[in-house]
C-alpha positions as CSV (number, residue, x, y, z in Angstrom):
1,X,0.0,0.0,0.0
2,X,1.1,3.8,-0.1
3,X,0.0,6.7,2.3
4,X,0.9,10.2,3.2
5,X,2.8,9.7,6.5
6,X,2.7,12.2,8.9
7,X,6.4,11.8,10.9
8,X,6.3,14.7,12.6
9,X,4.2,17.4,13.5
10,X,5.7,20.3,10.9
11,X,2.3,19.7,8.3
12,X,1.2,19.1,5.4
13,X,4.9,20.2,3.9
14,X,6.9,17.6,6.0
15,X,4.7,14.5,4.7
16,X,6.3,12.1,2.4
17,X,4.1,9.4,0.2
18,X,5.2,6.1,1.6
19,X,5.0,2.6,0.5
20,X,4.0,1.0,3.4
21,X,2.9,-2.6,4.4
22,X,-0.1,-3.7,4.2
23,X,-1.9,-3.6,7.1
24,X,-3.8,-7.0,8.6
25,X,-7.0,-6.3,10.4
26,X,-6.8,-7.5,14.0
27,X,-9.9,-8.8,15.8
28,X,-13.0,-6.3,15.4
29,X,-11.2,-4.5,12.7
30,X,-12.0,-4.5,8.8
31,X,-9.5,-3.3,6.2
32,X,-10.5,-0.7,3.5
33,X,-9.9,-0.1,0.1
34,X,-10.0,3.4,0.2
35,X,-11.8,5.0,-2.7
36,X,-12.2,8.1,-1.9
37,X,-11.5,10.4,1.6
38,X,-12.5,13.9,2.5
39,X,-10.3,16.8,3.9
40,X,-12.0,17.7,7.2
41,X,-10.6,20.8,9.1
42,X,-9.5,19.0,12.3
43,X,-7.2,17.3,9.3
44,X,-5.5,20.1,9.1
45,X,-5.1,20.5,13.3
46,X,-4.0,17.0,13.7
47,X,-0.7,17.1,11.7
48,X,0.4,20.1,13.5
49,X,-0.3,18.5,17.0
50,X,-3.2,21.3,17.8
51,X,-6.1,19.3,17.6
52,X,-7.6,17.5,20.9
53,X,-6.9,13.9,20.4
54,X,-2.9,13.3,19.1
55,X,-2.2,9.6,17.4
56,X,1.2,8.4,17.8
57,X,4.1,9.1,15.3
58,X,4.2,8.2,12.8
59,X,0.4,8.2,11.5
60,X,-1.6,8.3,8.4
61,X,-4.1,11.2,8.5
62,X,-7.7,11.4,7.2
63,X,-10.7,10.4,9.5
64,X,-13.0,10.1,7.1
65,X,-13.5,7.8,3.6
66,X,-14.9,5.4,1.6
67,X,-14.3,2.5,0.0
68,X,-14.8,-1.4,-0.3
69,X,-14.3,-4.2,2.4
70,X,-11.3,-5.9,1.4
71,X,-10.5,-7.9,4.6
72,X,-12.7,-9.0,7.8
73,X,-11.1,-9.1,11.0
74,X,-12.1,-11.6,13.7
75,X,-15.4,-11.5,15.4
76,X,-16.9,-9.4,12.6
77,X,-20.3,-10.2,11.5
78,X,-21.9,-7.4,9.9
79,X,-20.3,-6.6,7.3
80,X,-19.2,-8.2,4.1
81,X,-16.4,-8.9,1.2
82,X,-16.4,-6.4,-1.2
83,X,-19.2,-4.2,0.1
84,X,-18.9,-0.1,-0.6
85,X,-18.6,1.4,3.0
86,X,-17.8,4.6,4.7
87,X,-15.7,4.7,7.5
88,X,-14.9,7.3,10.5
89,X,-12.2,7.3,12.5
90,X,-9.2,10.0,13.7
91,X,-7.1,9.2,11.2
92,X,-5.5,6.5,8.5
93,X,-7.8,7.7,5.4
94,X,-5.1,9.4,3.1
95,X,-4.2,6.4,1.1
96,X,-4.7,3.5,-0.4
97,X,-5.6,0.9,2.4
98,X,-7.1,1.2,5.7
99,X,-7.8,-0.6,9.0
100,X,-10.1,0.5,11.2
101,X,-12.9,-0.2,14.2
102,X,-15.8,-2.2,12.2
103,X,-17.6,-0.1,14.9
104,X,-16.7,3.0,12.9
105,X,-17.8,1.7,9.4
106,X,-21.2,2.3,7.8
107,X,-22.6,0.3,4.5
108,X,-23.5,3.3,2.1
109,X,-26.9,3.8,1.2
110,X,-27.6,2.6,-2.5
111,X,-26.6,5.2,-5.4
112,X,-24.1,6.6,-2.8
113,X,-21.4,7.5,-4.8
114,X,-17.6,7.0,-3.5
115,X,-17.2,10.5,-3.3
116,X,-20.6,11.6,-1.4
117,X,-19.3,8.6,0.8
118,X,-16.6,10.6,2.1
119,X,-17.9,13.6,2.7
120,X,-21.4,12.7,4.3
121,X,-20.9,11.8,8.0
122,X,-18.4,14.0,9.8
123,X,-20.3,16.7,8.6
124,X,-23.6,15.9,8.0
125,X,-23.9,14.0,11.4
126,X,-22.8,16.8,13.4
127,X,-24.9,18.8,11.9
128,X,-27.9,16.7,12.6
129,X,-27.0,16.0,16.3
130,X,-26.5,19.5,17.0
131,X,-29.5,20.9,15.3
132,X,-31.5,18.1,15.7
133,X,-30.8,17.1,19.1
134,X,-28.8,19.9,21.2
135,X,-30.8,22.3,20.3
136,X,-34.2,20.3,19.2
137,X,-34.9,22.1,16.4
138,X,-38.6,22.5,15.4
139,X,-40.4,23.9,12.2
140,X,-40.7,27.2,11.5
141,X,-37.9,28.4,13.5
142,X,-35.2,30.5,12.2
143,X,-31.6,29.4,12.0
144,X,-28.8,31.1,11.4
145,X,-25.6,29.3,10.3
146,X,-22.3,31.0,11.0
147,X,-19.6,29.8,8.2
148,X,-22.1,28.6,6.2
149,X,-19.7,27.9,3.2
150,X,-17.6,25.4,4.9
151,X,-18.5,21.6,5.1
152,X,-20.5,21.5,8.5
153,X,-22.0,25.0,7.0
154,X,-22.9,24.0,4.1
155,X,-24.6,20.5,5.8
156,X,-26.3,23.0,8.4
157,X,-28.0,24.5,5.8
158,X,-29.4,21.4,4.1
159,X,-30.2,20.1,7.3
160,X,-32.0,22.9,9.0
161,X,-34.0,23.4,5.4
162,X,-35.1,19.6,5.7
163,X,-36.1,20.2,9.0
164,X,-38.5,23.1,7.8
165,X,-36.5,25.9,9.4
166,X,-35.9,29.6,7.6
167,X,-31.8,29.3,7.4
168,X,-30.4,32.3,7.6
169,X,-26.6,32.1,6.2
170,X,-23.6,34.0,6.9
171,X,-20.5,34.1,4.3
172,X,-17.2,35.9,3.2
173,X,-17.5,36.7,0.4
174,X,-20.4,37.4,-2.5
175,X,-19.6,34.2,-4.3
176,X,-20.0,31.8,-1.0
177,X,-23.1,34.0,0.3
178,X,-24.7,32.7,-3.5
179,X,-23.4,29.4,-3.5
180,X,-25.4,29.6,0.5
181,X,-28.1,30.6,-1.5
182,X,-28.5,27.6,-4.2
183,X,-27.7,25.5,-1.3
184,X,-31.2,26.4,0.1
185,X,-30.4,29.6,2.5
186,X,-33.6,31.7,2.5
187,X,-31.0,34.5,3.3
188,X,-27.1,34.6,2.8
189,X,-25.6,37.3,4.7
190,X,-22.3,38.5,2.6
191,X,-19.8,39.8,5.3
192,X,-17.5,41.4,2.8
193,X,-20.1,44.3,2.4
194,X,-19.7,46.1,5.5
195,X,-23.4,45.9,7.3
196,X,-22.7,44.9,10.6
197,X,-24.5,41.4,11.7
198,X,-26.4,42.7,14.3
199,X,-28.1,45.2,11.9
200,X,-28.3,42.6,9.2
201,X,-30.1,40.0,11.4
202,X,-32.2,42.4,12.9
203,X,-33.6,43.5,9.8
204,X,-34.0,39.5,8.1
205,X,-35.9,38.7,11.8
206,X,-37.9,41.8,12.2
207,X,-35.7,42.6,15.4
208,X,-36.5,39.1,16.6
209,X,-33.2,37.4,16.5
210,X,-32.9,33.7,15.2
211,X,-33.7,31.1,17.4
212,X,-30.5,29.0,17.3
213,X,-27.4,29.4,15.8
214,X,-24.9,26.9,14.5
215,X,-21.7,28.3,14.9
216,X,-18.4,26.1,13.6
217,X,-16.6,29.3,13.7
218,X,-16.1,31.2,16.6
219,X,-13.9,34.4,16.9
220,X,-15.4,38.0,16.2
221,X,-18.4,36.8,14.8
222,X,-19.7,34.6,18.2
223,X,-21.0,37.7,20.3
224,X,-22.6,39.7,17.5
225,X,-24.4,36.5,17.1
226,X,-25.2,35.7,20.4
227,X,-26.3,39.5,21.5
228,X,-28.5,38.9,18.0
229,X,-30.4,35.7,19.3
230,X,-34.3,35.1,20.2
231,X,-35.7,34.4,23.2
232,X,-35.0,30.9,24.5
233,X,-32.5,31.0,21.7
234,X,-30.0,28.1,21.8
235,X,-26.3,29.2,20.8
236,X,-24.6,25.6,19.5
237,X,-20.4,26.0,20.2
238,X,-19.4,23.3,17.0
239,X,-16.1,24.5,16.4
240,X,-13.3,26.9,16.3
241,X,-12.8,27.4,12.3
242,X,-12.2,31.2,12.8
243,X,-8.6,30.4,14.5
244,X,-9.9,32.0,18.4
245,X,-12.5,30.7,21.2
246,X,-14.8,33.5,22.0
247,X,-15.5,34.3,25.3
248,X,-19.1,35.2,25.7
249,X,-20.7,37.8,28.4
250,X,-22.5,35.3,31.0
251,X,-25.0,37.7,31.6
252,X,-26.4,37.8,27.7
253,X,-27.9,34.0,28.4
254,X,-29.4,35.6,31.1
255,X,-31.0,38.7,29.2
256,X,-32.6,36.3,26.8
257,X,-33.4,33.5,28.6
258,X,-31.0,31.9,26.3
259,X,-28.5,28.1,26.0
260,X,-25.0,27.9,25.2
261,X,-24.8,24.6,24.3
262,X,-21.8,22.1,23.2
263,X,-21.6,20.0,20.5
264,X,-19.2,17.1,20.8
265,X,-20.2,14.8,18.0
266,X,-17.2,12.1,18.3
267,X,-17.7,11.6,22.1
268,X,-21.6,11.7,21.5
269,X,-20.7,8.3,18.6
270,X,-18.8,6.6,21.3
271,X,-21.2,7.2,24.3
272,X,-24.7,7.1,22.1
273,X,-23.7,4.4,19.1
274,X,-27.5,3.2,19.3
275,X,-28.8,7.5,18.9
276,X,-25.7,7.7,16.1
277,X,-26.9,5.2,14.0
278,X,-30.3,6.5,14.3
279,X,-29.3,10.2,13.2
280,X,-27.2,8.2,10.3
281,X,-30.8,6.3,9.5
282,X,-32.9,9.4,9.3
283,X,-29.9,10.9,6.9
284,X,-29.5,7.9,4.8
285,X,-33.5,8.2,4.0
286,X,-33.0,12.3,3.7
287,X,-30.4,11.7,0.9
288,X,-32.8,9.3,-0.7
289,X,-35.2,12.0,-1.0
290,X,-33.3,14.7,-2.2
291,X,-33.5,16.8,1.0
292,X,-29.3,16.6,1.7
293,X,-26.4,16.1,-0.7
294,X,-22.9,16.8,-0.1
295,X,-21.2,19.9,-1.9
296,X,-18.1,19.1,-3.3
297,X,-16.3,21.9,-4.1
298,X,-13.4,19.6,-5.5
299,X,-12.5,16.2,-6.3
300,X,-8.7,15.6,-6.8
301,X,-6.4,12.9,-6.8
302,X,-4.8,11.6,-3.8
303,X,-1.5,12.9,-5.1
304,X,-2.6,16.4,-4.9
305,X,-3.4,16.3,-0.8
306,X,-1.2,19.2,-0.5
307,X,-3.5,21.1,-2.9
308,X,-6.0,20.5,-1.1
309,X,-4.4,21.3,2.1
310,X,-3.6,24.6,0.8
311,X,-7.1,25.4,-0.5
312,X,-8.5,24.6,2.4
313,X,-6.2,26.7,4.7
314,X,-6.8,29.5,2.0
315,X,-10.3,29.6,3.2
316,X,-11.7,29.4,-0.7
317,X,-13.3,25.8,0.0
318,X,-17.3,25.9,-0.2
319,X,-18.6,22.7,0.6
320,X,-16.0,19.4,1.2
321,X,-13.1,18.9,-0.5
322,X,-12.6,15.0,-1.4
323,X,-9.6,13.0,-2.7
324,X,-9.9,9.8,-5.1
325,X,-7.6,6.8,-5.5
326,X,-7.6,6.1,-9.4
């Protein structure tokens, strides 16, 4: 097999495509022929040692792909030779063959392409447990999605739409606030033209505020947001994409009556497989119908992972970003 190896913890820059062995699957383990994996942005954490859970050296990266069973490990049961699979993990995706937890794999729906395979769970299930579940997201509410370009954005979005919210979507630039648009956003908010949040949300909610907001982001952006929100507004903390953690006034929950609340989707897998698997069912049937569809904003070799590094860190992705062997 080959893989990008990740020997130390310089980046992208310092890994070298190895031929490697081919791994065996120990007991409870499947191995993968990976088809195709997704660049997620704790991918780009992990090989700098800044992300919260560090593998030891030396590691293949990627946590998330598709492929084909091409080995069963002992004990394993549900799953077959030969059969098209996702797979989630922390890491081992960025190459050819993978070994991995056949707790962690997930049989793709049929006409799930290779390449909606790999960009459909990270993102698409924590968007789903934290609008779905953390904040119990009903119909008719209003949502607004902070970073809604990105991959958990962009999922947001679909998600939120399916759930028969009014998605209100914040971007960059003009060309991600239209691409928010076509994804389904009832409103894109485009940053880049100056209007402050506050005054733009207060004008798309009739001074009402939205009712929860999804926000992968953080920095600046969190307490414009926050001082924004609705009554018993819930405030979902996904992520850090903006580069800083925000640290919020106490006493604005307080004003309006409103939740902070976390959003932990790995830990939530390993502590609630049997609630996962349900989010993953309800998904499955959404994509069946229509309602939910990755974005891929590009679809490039495996060789060109430092590309896609780079566009990525560049902050021009909209959507996922997916690799393909062959």
């Amino acid at each position: 097999m080959h893989a990008w190896l990740c020997e130390s913890l310089d980046g992208i820059a310092a890994m070298p495509w190895r031929e490697l062995p081919t791994p065996e699957p120990q007991p409870g383990e499947v191995r993968i022929v990976v088809r195709c994996a997704s660049l997620n942005f704790p991918d780009l954490l992990i090989v700098e040692g800044k992300y919260q859970f560090k593998p030891a050296l030396p590691f293949v990266p990627g946590a998330e792909f598709s492929g084909t069973v091409d080995a069963l490990g002992e004990g394993v049961k549900h799953l077959q030779l030969g059969q098209a699979v996702a797979a989630l993990g922390s890491h081992g995706g960025f190459g050819t063959h993978a070994c991995v937890s056949a707790r962690n794999v997930l049989p793709l729906p049929a006409g799930m392409p290779f390449e909606d395979g790999a960009a459909f769970a990270f993102a698409y299930g924590t968007s789903y447990h934290a609008l779905m579940d953390r904040a119990a997201l009903r119909a008719g509410e209003t949502v607004l999605v902070l970073g809604a370009a990105g991959g958990v954005g962009s999922a947001a979005v679909q998600i939120a739409k399916a759930a028969g919210a009014t998605v209100i979507a914040t971007a960059s630039t003009a060309s991600k606030a239209d691409f928010c648009r076509r994804l389904g956003a009832d409103h894109a908010i485009d940053l880049s033209a100056g209007v402050p949040l506050r005054d733009a949300l207060k004008a798309l909610t009739h001074g009402r505020g939205p009712d929860v907001v999804y926000d992968p982001v953080g920095g600046d952006l969190a307490e414009p947001a926050f001082r924004s929100i609705a009554w018993r507004g819930r405030y979902l903390v996904v992520g850090f994409a903006g580069g800083s953690i925000p640290a919020l006034p106490f006493n604005l929950s307080l004003l309006k009556g409103a939740s902070v609340v976390g959003v932990f989707w790995g830990e939530f897998v390993r502590r609630e497989p049997q609630a996962f698997a349900k989010d993953m069912a309800q998904l499955a049937a959404w994509y069946a119908q229509g309602l939910v569809k990755p974005a891929i904003d590009s679809l490039l070799p495996m060789s060109a992972l430092p590309d896609a590094y780079a566009r990525m860190a560049s902050r021009q992705v909209m959507g996922k970003v997916v690799m393909h062997n062959g």
